[in-house]
N, C-alpha and C positions, 0 to 999 in steps of 0.2 A: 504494500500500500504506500500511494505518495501523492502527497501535496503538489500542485504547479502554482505556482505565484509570479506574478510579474509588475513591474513599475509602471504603474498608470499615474495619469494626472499630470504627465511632465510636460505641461505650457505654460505661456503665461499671455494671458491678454489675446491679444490678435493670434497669439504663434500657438504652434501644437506639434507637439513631436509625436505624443504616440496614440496608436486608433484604437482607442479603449473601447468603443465599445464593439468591435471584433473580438479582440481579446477578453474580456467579459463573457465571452460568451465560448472559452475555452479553457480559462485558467478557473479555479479554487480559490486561489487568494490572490487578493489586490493590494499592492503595495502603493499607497498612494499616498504622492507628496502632501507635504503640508505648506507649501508656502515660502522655506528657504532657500531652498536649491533650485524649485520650481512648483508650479504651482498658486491658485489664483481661489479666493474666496468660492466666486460660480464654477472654475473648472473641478473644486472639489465635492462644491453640492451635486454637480453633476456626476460625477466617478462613484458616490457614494450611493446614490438614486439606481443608476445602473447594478451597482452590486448588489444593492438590498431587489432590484425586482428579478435577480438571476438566481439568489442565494449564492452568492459568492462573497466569501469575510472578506472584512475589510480589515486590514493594517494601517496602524500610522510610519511613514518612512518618514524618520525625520534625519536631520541632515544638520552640518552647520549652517551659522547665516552667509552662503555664498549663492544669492541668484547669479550673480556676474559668472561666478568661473561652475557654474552647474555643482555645485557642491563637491567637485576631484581636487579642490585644494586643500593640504593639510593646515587647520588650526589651532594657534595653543592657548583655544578657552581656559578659562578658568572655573575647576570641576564645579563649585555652587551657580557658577553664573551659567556654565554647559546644563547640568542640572533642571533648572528653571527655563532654558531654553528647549528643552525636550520636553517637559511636561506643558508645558504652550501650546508646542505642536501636536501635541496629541490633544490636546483639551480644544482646539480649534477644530480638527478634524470630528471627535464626539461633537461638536453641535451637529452638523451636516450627515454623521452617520445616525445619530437619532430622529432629527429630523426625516429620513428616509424608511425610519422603522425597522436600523439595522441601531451597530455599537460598533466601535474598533474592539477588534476580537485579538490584537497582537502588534507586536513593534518591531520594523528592523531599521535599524542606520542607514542613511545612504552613503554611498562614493568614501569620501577621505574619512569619513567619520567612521563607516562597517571598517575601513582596512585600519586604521588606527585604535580601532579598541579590542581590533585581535591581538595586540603585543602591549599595547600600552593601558597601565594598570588603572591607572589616575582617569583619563578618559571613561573606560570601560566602568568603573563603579558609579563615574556621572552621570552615565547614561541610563542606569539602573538606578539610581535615586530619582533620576527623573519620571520614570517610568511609575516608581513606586509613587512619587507626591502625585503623576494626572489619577493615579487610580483611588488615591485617599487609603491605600492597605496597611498603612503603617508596617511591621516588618517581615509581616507574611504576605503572602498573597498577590494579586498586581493581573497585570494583563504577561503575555506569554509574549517572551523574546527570540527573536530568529536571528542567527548569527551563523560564522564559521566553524565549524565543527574543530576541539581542540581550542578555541578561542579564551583569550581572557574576559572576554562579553559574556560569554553561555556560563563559566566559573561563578562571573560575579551574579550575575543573573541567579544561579541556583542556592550559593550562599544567602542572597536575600531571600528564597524558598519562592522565587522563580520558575517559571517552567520555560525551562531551555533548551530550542527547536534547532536543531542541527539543519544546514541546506546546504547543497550541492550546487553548480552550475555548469548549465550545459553548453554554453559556447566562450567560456571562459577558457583559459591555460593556468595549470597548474604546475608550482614547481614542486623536485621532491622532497618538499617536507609538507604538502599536503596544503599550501598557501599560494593563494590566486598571485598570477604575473601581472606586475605593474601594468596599466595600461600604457604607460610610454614605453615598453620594450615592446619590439615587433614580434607578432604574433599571439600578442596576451587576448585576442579577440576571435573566436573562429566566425568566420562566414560562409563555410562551407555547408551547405542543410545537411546533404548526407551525412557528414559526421559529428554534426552537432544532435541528431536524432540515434546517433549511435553511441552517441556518447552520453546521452540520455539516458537509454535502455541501459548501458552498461554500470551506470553509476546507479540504476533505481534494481535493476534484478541481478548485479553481480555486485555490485559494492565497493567496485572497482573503475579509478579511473587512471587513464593514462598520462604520466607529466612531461612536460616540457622534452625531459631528456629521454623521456622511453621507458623508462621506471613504472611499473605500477603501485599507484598510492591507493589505499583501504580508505574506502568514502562512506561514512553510516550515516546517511540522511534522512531526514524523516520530510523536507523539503525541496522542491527543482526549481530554481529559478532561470525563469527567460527573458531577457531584457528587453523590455517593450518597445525602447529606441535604434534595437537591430531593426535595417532594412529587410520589410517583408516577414515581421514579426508576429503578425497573425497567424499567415498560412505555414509558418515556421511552429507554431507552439500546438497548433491543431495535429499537425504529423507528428510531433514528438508525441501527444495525449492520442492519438490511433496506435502508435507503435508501441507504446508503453502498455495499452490495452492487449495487444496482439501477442506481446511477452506476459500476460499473464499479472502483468500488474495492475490494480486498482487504483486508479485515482480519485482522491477525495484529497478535505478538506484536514488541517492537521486540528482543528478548533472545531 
């Protein structure tokens, strides 16, 4: 069984990168901006509307504050003021997903912030307080975090008594220690579909994916992320969700 989630919501105003509501209507979970990196009051009541009439959860992807560089630049918040800036994000997204007659059912970082708080400690527990003040759980409890498997996010996440969602990616490169290639090195990005759909099946019913240098890394995910702003990411995410059926996998929802 496996989760497919993918980043919707990422426009702003006039502009629009990804075709949410295609992809609505193939993915489980929606990752959707909140408004830093990308992301607009209307484009979220919309994304959220769509997910609540598909049943597809909704995520808050929060991010730091970079609309300008799309949230890939690294920041050094300061962890209470990080903190408070995540539970923002999430606490703007719950108006528009209740309004819709859904909830944010879960949270994942975007861009500089997911790769920065799989190694760094200080970030990674700010994100997890923030998590913890949108949901008022004081030191249990909270909404459920999706990070990098091995990560100091998922750690801190389950210390707080977290429930911490391991994910996979299927058109990403991996080096071998089981950690996504920078996007500035060449090749950190596949666009090949065949083998982004093979690399899918591989990591959802073998557990297994292949890194950078040839090496096989042990991937235990309980979610597949497809990146909404790859070209042709609709009919990209629908073949990966037939073939992952065709192996005998189930896809749903991890929430």
């Amino acid at each position: 069984m496996i989760d497919l989630n993918a980043d919707l919501g990422e426009g702003f105003g006039r502009w629009t990168l990804t075709d949410d509501e295609a992809l609505l209507s193939v993915v489980t979970s929606a990752n959707v901006a909140c408004g830093f990196h990308a992301g607009d009051p209307s484009i979220m009541r919309r994304v959220c509307e769509g997910a609540a009439e598909r049943g597809v959860r909704i995520g808050a992807q929060v991010s730091y504050r970079d609309l300008a560089g799309f949230g890939r630049r690294s920041m050094d918040v300061p962890p209470g003021e990080l903190a408070d800036e995540v539970a923002y994000q999430i606490g703007a997204l719950e108006v528009f997903a209740r309004a819709a007659g859904s909830r944010v059912s879960y949270v994942k970082p975007h861009g500089a912030l997911y790769n920065r708080t799989v190694h760094d400690a200080g970030q990674a527990a700010a994100v997890v307080a923030g998590v913890r003040l949108a949901a008022g759980a004081g030191a249990t409890g909270g909404l459920p975090v999706l990070g990098l498997p091995g990560s100091l996010l998922l750690a801190a996440a389950e210390e707080a008594g977290l429930a911490a969602v391991p994910e996979a990616f299927a058109d990403r490169a991996y080096t071998p220690a089981g950690t996504l290639v920078p996007r500035g090195e060449p090749g950190s990005v596949l666009h090949d579909p065949d083998a982004v759909v093979a690399r899918a099946v591989g990591m959802a019913a073998g557990g297994t994916v292949t890194a950078a240098d040839g090496s096989a890394v042990p991937v235990a995910a309980r979610s597949l992320c497809l990146h909404g702003d790859t070209p042709g990411a609709a009919g990209l995410a629908l073949r990966v969700r037939e073939a992952l059926g065709a192996a005998g996998v189930r896809v749903e929802a991890f929430t």
